[in-house]
KEDO-674522 format. One record per residue: residue number from 1; residue in three letters; x, y negated, z negated of N, C-alpha, C, CB in turn. Coordinates in pm, whole numbers, plus 50000, padded with zeros to 5 digits. Atoms other than C-alpha are relative to their C-alpha. Glycine has a CB too. Layout:
<rec><pos>NUM</pos><code>ALA</code><n_u>X</n_u><n_v>Y</n_v><n_w>Z</n_w><ca_u>X</ca_u><ca_v>Y</ca_v><ca_w>Z</ca_w><c_u>X</c_u><c_v>Y</c_v><c_w>Z</c_w><cb_u>X</cb_u><cb_v>Y</cb_v><cb_w>Z</cb_w></rec>
...
***
This chain:
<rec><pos>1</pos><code>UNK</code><n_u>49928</n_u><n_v>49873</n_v><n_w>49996</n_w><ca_u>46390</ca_u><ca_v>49546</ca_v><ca_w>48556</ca_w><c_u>50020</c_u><c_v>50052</c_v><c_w>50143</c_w><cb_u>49925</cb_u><cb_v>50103</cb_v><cb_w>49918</cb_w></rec>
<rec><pos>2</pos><code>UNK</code><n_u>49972</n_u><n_v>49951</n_v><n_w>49871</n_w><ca_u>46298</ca_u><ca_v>49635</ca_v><ca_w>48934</ca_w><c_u>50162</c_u><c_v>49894</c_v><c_w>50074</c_w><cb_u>49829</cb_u><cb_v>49975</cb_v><cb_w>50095</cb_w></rec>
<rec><pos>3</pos><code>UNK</code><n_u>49867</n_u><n_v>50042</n_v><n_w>49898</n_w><ca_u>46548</ca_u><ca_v>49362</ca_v><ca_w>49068</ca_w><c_u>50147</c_u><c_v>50024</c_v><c_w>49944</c_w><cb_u>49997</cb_u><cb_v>49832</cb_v><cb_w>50034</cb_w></rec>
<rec><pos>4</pos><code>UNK</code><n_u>49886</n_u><n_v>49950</n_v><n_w>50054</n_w><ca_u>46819</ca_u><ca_v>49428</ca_v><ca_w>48835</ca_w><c_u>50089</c_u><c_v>50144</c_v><c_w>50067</c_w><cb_u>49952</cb_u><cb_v>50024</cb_v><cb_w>49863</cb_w></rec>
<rec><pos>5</pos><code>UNK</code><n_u>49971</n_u><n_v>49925</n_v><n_w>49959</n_w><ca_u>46819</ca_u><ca_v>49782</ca_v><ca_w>48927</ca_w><c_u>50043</c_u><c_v>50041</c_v><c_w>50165</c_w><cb_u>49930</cb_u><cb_v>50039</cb_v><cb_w>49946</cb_w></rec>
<rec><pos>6</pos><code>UNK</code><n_u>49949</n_u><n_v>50019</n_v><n_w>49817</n_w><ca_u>46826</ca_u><ca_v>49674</ca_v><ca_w>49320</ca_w><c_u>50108</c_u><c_v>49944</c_v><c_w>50005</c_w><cb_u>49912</cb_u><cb_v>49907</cb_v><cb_w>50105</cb_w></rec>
<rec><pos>7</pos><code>UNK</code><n_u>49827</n_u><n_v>50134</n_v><n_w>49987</n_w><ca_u>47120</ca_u><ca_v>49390</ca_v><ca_w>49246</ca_w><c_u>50098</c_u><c_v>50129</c_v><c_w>49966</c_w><cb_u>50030</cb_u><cb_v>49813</cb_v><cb_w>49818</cb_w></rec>
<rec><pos>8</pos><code>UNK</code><n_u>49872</n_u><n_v>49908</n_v><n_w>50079</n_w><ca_u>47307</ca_u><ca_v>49722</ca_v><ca_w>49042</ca_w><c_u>50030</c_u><c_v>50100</c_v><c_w>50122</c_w><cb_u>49946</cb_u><cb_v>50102</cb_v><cb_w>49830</cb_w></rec>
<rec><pos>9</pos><code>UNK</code><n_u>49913</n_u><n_v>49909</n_v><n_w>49909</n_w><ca_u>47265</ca_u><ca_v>49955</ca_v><ca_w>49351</ca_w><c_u>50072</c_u><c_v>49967</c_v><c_w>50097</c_w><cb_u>49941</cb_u><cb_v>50080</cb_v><cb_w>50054</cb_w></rec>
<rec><pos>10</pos><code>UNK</code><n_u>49953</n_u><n_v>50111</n_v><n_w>49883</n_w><ca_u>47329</ca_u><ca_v>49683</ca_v><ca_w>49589</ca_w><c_u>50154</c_u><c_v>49977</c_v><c_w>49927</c_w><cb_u>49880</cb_u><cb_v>49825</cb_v><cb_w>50012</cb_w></rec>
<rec><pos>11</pos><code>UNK</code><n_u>49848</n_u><n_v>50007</n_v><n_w>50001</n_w><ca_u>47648</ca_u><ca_v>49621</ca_v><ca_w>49426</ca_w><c_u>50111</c_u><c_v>50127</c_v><c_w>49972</c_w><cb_u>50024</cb_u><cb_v>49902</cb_v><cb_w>49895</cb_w></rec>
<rec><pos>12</pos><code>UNK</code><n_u>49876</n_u><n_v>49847</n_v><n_w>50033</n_w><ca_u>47766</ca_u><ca_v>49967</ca_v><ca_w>49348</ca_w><c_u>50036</c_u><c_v>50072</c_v><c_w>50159</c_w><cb_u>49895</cb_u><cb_v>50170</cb_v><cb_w>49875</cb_w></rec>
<rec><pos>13</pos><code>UNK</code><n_u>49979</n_u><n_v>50000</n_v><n_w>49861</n_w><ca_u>47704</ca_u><ca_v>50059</ca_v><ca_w>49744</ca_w><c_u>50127</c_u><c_v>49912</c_v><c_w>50038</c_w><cb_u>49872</cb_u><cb_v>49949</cb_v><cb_w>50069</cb_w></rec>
<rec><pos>14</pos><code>UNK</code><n_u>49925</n_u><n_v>50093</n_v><n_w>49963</n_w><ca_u>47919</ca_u><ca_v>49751</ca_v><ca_w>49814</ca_w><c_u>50178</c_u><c_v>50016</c_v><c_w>49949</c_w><cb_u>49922</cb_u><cb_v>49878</cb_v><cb_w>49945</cb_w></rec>
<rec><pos>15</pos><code>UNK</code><n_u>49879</n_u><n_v>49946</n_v><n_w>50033</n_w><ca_u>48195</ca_u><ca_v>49863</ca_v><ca_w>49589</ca_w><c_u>50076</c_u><c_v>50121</c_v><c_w>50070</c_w><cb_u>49982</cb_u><cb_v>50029</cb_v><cb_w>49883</cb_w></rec>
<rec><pos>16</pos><code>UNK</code><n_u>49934</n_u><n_v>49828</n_v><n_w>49919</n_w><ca_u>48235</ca_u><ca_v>50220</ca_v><ca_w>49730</ca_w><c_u>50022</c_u><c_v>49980</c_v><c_w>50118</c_w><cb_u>49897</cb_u><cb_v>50143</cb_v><cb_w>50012</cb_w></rec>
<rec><pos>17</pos><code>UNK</code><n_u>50004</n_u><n_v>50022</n_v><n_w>49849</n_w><ca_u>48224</ca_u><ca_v>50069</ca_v><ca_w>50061</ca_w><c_u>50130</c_u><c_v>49907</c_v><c_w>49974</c_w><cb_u>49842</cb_u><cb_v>49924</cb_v><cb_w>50082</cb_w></rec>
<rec><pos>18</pos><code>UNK</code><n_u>49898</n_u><n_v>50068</n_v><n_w>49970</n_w><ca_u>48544</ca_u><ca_v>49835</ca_v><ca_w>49981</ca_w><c_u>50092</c_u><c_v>50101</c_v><c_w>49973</c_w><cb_u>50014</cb_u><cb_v>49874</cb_v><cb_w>49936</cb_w></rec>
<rec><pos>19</pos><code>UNK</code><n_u>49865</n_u><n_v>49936</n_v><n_w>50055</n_w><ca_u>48738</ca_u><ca_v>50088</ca_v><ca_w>49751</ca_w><c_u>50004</c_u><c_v>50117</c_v><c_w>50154</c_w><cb_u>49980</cb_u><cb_v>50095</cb_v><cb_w>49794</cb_w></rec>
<rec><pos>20</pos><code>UNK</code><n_u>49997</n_u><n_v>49877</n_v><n_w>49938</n_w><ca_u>48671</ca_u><ca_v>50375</ca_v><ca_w>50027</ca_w><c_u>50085</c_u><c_v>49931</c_v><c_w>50096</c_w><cb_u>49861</cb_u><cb_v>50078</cb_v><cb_w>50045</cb_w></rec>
<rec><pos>21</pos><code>UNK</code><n_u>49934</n_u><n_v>50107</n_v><n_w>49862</n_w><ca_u>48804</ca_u><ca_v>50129</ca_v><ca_w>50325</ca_w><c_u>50132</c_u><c_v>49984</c_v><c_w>49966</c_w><cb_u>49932</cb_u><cb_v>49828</cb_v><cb_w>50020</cb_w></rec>
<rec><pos>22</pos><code>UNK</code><n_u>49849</n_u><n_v>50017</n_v><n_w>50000</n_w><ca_u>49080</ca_u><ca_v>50009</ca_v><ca_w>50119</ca_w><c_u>50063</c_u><c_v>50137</c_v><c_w>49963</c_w><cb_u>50048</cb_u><cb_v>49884</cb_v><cb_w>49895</cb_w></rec>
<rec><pos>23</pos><code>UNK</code><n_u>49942</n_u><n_v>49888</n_v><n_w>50019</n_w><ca_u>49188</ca_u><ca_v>50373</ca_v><ca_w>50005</ca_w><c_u>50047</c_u><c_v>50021</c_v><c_w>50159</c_w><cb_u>49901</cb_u><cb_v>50111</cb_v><cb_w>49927</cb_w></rec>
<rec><pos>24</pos><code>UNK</code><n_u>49990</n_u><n_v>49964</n_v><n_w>49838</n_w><ca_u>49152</ca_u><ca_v>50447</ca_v><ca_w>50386</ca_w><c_u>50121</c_u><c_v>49962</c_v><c_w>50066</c_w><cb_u>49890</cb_u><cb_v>49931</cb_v><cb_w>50083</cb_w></rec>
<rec><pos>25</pos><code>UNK</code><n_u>49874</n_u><n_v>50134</n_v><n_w>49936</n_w><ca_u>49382</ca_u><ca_v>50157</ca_v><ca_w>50498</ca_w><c_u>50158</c_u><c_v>50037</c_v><c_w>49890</c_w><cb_u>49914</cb_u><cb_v>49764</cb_v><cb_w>49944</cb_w></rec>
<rec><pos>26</pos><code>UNK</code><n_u>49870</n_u><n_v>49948</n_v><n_w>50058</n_w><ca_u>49630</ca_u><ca_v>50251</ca_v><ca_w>50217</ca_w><c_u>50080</c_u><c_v>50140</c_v><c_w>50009</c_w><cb_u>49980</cb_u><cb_v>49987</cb_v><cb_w>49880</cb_w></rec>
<rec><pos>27</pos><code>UNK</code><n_u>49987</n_u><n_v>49850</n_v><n_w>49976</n_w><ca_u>49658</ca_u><ca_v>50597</ca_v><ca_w>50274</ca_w><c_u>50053</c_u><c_v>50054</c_v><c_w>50152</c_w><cb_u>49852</cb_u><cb_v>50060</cb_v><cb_w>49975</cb_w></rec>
<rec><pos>28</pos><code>UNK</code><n_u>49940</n_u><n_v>50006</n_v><n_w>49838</n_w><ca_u>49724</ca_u><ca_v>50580</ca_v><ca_w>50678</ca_w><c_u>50104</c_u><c_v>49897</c_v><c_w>50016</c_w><cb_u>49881</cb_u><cb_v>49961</cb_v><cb_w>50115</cb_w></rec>
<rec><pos>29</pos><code>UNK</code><n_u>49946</n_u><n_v>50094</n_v><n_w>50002</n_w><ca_u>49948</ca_u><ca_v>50273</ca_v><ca_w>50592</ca_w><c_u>50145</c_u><c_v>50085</c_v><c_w>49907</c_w><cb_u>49900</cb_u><cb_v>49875</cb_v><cb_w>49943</cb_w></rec>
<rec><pos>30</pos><code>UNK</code><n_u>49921</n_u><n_v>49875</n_v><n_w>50118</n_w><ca_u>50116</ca_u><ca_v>50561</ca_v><ca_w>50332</ca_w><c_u>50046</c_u><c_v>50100</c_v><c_w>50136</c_w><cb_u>49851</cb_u><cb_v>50112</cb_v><cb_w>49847</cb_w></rec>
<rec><pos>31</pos><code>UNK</code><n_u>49942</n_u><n_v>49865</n_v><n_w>49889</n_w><ca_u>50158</ca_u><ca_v>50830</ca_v><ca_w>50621</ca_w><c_u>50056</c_u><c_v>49919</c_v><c_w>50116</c_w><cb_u>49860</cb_u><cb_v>50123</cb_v><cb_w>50071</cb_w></rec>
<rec><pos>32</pos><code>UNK</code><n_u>49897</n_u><n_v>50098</n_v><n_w>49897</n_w><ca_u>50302</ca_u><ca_v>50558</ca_v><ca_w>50915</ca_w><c_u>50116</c_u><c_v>49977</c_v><c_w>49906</c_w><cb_u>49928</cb_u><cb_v>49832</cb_v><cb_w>50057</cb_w></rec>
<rec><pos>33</pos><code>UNK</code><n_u>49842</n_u><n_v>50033</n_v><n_w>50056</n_w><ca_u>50559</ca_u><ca_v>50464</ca_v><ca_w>50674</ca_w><c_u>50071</c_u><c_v>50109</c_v><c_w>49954</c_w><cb_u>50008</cb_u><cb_v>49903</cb_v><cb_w>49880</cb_w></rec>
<rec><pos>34</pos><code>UNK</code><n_u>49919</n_u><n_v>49929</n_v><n_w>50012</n_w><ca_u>50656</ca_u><ca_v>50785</ca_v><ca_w>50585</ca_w><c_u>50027</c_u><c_v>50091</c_v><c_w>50145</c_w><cb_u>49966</cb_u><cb_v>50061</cb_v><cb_w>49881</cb_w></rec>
<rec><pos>35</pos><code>UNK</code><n_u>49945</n_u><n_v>49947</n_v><n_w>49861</n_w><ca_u>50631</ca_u><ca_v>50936</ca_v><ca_w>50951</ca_w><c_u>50114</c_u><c_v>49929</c_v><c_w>50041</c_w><cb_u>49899</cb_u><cb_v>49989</cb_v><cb_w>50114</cb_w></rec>
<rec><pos>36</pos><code>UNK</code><n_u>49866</n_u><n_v>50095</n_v><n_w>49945</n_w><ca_u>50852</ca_u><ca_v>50618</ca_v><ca_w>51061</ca_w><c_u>50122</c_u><c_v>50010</c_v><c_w>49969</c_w><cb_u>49997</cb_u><cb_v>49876</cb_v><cb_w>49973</cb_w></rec>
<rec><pos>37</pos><code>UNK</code><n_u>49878</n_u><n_v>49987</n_v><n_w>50056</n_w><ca_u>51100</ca_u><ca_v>50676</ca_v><ca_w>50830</ca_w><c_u>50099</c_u><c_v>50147</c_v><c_w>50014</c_w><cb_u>49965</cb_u><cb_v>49971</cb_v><cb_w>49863</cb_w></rec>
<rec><pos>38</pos><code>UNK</code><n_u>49941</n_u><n_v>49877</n_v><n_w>49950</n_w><ca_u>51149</ca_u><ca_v>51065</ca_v><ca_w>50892</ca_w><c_u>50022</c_u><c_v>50002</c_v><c_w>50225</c_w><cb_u>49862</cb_u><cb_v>50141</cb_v><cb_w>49923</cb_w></rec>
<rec><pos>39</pos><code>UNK</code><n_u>49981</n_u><n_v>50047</n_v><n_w>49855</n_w><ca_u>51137</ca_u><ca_v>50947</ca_v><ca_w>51308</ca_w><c_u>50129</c_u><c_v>49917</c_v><c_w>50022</c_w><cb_u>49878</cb_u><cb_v>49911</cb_v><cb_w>50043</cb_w></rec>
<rec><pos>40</pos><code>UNK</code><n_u>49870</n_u><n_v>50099</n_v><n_w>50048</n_w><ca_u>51386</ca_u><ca_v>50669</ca_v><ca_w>51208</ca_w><c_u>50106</c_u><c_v>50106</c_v><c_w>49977</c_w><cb_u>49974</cb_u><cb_v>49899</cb_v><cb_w>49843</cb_w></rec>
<rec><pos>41</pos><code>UNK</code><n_u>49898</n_u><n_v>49862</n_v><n_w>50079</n_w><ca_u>51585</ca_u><ca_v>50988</ca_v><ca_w>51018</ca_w><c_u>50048</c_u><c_v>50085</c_v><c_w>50153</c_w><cb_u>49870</cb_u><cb_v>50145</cb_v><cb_w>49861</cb_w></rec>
<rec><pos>42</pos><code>UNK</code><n_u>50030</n_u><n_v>49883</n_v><n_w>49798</n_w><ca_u>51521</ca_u><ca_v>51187</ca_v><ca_w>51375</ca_w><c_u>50143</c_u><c_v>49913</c_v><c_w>50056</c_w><cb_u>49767</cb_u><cb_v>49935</cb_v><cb_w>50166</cb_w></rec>
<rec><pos>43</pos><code>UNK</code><n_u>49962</n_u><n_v>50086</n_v><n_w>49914</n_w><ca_u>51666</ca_u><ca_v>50919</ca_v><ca_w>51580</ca_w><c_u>50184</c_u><c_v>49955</c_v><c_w>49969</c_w><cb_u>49884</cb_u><cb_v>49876</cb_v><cb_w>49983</cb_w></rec>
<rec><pos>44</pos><code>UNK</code><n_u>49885</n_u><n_v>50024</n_v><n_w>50006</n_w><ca_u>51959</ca_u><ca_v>50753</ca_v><ca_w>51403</ca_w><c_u>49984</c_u><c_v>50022</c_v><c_w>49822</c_w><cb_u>50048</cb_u><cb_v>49854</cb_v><cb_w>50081</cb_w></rec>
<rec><pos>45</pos><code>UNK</code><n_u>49969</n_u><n_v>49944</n_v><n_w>50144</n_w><ca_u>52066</ca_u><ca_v>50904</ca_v><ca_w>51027</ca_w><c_u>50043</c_u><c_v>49904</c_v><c_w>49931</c_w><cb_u>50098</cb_u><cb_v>50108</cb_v><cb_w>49987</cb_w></rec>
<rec><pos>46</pos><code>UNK</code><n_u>49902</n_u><n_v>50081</n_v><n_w>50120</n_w><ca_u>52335</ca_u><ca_v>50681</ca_v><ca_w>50910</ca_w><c_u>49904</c_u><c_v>49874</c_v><c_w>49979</c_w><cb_u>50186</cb_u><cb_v>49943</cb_v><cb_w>50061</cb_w></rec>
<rec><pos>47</pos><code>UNK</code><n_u>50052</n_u><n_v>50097</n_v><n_w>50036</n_w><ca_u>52128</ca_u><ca_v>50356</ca_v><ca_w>50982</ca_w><c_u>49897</c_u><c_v>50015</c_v><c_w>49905</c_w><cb_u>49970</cb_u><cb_v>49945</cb_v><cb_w>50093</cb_w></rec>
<rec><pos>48</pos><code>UNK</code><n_u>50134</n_u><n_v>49979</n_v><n_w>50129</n_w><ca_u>51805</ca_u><ca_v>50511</ca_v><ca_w>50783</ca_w><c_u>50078</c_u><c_v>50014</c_v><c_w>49877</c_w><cb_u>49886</cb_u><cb_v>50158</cb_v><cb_w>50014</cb_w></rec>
<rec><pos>49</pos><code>UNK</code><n_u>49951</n_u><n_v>49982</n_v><n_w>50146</n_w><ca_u>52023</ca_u><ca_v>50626</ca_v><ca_w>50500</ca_w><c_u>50043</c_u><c_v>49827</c_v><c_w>49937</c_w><cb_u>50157</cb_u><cb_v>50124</cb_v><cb_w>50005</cb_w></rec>
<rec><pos>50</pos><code>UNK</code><n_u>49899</n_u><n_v>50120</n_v><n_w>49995</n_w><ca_u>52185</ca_u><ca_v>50286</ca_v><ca_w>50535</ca_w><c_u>49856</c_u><c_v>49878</c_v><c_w>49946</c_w><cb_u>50094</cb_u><cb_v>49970</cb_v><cb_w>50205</cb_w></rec>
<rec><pos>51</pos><code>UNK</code><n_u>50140</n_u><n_v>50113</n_v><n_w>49933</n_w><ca_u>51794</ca_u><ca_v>50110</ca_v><ca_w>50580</ca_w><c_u>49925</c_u><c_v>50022</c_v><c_w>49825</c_w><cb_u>49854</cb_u><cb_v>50096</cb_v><cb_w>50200</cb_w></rec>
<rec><pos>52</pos><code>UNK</code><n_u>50064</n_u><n_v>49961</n_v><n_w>50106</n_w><ca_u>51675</ca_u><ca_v>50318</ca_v><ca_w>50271</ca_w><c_u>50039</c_u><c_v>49977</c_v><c_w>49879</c_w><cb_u>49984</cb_u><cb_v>50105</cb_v><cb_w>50005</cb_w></rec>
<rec><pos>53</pos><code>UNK</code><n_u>49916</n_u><n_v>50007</n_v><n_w>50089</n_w><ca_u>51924</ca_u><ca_v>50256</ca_v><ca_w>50034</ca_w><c_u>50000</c_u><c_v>49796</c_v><c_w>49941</c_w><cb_u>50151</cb_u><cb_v>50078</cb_v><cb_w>50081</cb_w></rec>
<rec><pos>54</pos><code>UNK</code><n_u>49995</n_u><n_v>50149</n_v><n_w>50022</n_w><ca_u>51940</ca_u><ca_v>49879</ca_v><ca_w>50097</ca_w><c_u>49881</c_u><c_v>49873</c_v><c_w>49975</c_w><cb_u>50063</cb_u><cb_v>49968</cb_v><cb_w>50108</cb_w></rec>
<rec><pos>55</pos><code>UNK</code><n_u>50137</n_u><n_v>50057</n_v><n_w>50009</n_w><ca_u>51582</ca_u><ca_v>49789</ca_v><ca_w>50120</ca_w><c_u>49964</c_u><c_v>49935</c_v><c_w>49862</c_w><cb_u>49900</cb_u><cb_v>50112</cb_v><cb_w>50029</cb_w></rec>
<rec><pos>56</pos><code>UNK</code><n_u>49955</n_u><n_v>50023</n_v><n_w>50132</n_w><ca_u>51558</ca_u><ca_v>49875</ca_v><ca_w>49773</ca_w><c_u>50047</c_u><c_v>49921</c_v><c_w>49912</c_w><cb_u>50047</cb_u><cb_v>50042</cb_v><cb_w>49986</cb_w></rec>
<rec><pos>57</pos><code>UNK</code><n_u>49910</n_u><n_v>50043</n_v><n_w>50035</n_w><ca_u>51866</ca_u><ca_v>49723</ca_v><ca_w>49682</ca_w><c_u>49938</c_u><c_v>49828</c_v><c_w>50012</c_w><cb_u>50123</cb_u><cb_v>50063</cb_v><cb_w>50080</cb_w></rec>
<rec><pos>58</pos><code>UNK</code><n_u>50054</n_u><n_v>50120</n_v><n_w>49953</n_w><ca_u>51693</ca_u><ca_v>49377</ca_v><ca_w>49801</ca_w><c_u>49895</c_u><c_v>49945</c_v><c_w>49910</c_w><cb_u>49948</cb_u><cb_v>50018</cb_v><cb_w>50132</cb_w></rec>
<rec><pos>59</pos><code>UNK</code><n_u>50078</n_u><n_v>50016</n_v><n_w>50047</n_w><ca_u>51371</ca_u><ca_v>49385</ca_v><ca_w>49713</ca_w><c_u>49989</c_u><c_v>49989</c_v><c_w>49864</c_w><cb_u>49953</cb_u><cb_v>50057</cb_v><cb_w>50044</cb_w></rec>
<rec><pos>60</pos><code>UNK</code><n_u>50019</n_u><n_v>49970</n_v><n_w>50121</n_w><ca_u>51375</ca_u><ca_v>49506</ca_v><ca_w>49360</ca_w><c_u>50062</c_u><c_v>49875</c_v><c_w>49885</c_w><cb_u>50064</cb_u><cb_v>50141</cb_v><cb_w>49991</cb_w></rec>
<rec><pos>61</pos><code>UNK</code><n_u>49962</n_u><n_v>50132</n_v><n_w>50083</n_w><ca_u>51573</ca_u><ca_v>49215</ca_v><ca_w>49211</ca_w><c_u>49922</c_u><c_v>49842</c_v><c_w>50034</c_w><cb_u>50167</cb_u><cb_v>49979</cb_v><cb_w>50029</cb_w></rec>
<rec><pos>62</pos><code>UNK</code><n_u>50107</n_u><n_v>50130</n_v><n_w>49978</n_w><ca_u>51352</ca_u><ca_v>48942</ca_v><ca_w>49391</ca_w><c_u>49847</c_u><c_v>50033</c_v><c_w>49952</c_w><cb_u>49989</cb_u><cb_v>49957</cb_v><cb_w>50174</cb_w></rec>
<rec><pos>63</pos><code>UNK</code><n_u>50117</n_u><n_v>50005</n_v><n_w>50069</n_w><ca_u>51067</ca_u><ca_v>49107</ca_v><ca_w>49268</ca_w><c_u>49998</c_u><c_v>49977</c_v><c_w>49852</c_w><cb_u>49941</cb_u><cb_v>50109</cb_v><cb_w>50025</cb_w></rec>
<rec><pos>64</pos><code>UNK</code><n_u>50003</n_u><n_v>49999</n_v><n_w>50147</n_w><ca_u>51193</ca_u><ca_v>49088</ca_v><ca_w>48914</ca_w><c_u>50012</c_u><c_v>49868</c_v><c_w>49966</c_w><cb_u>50104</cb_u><cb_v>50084</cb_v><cb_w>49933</cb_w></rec>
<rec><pos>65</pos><code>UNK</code><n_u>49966</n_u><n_v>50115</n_v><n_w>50041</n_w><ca_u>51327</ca_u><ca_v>48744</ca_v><ca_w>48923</ca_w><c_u>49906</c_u><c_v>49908</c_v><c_w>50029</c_w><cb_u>50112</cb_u><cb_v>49967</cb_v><cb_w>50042</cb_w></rec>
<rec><pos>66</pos><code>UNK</code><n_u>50149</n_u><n_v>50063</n_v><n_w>49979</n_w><ca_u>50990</ca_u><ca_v>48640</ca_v><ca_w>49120</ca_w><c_u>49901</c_u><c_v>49999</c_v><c_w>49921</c_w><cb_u>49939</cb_u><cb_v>50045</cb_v><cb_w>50090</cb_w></rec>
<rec><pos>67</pos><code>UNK</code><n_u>50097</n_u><n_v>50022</n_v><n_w>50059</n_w><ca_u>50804</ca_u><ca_v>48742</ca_v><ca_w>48828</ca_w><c_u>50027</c_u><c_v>49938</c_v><c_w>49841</c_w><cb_u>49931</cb_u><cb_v>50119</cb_v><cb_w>50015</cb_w></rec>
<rec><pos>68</pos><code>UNK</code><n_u>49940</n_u><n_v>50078</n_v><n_w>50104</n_w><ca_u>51071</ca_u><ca_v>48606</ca_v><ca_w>48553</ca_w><c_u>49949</c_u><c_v>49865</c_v><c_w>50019</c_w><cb_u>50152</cb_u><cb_v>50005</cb_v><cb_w>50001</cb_w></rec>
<rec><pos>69</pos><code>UNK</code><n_u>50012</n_u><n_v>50170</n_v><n_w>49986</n_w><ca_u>50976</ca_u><ca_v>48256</ca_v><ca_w>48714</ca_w><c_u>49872</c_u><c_v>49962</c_v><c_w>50019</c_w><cb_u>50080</cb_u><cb_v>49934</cb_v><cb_w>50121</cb_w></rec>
<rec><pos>70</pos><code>UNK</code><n_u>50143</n_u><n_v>50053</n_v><n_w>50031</n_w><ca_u>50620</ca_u><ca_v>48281</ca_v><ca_w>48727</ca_w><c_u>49956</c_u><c_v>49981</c_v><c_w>49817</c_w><cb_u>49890</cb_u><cb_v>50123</cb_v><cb_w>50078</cb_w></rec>
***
């Protein structure tokens, strides 16, 4: 029972220590891409509208047909 309860805190520590990191990393990875994009907006308009619109337009069908073929 004692090592069980050491392996359970030992791995629950270990968890909170990845999810917290990766929240961390996603979350500052979340605010650069939306600063960039209102900086981008700043800078030159038509190309962001142009950048935002088409990205989209790209991605979204290779992700669908990438997972039709898996």
């Amino acid at each position: 029972p004692k090592e069980i309860s050491s392996r359970m805190t030992s791995d629950t520590a270990l968890i909170e220590q990845v999810v917290g990191t990766t929240v961390s990393v996603a979350l500052r990875n979340l605010l650069m891409a939306i600063g960039g994009t209102i900086y981008l907006f700043y800078l030159v308009p038509g190309l962001t509208v142009g950048l935002v619109l088409i990205i989209p337009a790209i991605v979204v069908p290779i992700t669908y047909f990438g997972r039709r073929l898996r």
